[in-house]
Each structure stands twice: as structure tokens, then as C-alpha cells.
N, C-alpha and C positions, 0 to 999 in steps of 0.2 A: 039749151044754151049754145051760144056762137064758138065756135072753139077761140080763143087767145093763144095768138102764138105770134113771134117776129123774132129777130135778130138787129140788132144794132155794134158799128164797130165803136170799141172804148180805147184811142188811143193818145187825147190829151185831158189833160183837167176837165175842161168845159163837158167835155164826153160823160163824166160821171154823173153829172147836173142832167143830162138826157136819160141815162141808164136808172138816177132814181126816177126820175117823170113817168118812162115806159113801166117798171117796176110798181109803180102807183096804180097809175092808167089800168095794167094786168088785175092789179089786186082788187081794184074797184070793179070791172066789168064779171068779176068771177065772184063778187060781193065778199068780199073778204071783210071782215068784222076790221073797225078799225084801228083794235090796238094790234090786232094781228098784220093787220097793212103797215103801220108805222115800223114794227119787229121787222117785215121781210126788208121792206125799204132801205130799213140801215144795215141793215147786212149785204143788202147790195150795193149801198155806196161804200162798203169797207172792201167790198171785193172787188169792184168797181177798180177805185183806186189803188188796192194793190197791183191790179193787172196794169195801170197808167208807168206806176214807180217804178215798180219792181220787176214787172214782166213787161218794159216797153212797149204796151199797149196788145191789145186783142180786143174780145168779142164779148158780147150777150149775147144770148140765145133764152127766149122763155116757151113756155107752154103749159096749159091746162092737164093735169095727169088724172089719171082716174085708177083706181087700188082698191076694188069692191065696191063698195059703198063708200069709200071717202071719193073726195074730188080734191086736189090741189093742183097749186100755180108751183113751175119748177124754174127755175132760175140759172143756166148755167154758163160761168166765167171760164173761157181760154186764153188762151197767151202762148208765146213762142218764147219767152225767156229763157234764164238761165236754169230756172227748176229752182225745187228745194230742195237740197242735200240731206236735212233731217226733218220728215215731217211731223214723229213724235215731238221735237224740241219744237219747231215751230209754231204748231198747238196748243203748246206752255205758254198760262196767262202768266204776261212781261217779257217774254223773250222778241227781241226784233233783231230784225236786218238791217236795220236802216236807225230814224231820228224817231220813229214811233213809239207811242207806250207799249206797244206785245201784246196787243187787244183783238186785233184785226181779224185773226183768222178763227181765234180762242171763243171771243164773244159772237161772231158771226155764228158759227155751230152752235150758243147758246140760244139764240136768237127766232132758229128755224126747229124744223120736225126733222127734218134730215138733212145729213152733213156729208158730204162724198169728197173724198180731195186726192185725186192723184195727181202727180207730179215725178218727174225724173230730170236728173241733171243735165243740163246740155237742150233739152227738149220742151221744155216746158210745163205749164201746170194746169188743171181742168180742176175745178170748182161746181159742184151741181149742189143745190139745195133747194128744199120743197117744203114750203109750209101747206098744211090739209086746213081745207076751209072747213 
């Protein structure tokens, strides 16, 4: 198989409407079962659009990972924003920063096989998740 890999930057609305497309696009050429295509994709318009709101925009970056015998598609969100000050509370399903339901980052980790999130204040925050095909 072809390796899948690119980056795209996410820094208005419309951006996120690209981020799910590529996100798609990835899942499909790695043959990703389709409800598991559907699962990554909204997790990456959730992160998507945090990085637009909350971290004044950044990046995608995807790639094909290999972990023995699994194969997954990995997905990871940066930003230069403010950071999160608590990323326990922030991972609390209903907590937001904003006009959001507190779903975003809660239900995104629900969504994938793995959930990576650093963040520091003043600096910004990195989001990596990886669903295994």
C-alpha cells in the first residue's frame, strides 16, 4: 500500500470542511471500514475547529502508522494558541471555554483508539489520534 500522508493548514472555518475531506480521503485509501471513517472524521472536524476558535488556527498533519501488525491512519492538530490551563477539566464531558456543549475534546478521545493531548499555556496545544484499521 501507498504510504497516506500530507498536512494541510486549518486556519478559518472553511479550513475545517478541507480537514474533514483530507481526513475522509486518508481513511478511504487506507480502507478504513466505514463506520470507523465516519468515527475519525468527526473527531477531526471537532479538532479541526477547536484549533480555528480557540487556538487561532494551525495545522493538520496525517499519516499511515504501522504498530506490529495493526496499520492505522494518525491525525495530528497543532496550534500556537493560548494553551489549556487544565487539561483534566478540559476532558470533562460539558466543560467548555467558549459557547460549546464540553463535547469536543471529551467525545473526540471517545471516537478514536488513541488520544494524545498536550498542551501548555502561552504555547499552544498538539492533538494526535489514531484509529487502527
Amino acid at each position: 500500500m501507498t504510504a497516506v500522508s500530507g498536512s494541510l493548514p486549518i486556519r478559518v472555518e472553511q479550513d475545517v470542511v478541507l480537514a474533514r475531506q483530507a481526513a475522509r480521503q486518508a481513511a478511504v485509501a487506507c480502507r478504513m471500514r466505514l463506520i470507523d471513517q465516519t468515527k475519525l472524521v468527526t473527531a477531526a472536524s471537532e479538532l479541526a475547529r477547536n484549533a480555528v476558535i480557540y487556538g487561532g488556527g494551525g495545522s493538520m498533519e496525517w499519516e499511515v502508522v504501522d504498530s506490529g501488525i495493526r496499520r492505522g491512519l494518525r491525525l495530528v492538530f497543532s496550534d500556537n494558541g493560548p494553551g489549556i490551563p487544565d487539561i483534566a477539566q478540559a476532558l470533562t464531558d460539558g466543560w467548555t471555554s467558549g459557547s460549546g456543549m464540553g463535547l469536543g475534546l471529551s467525545g473526540s478521545r471517545r471516537l478514536v483508539d488513541q488520544f494524545e493531548l498536550e498542551s501548555e499555556p502561552g504555547k499552544g496545544t498538539r492533538v494526535a489520534i489514531t484509529k487502527w484499521i
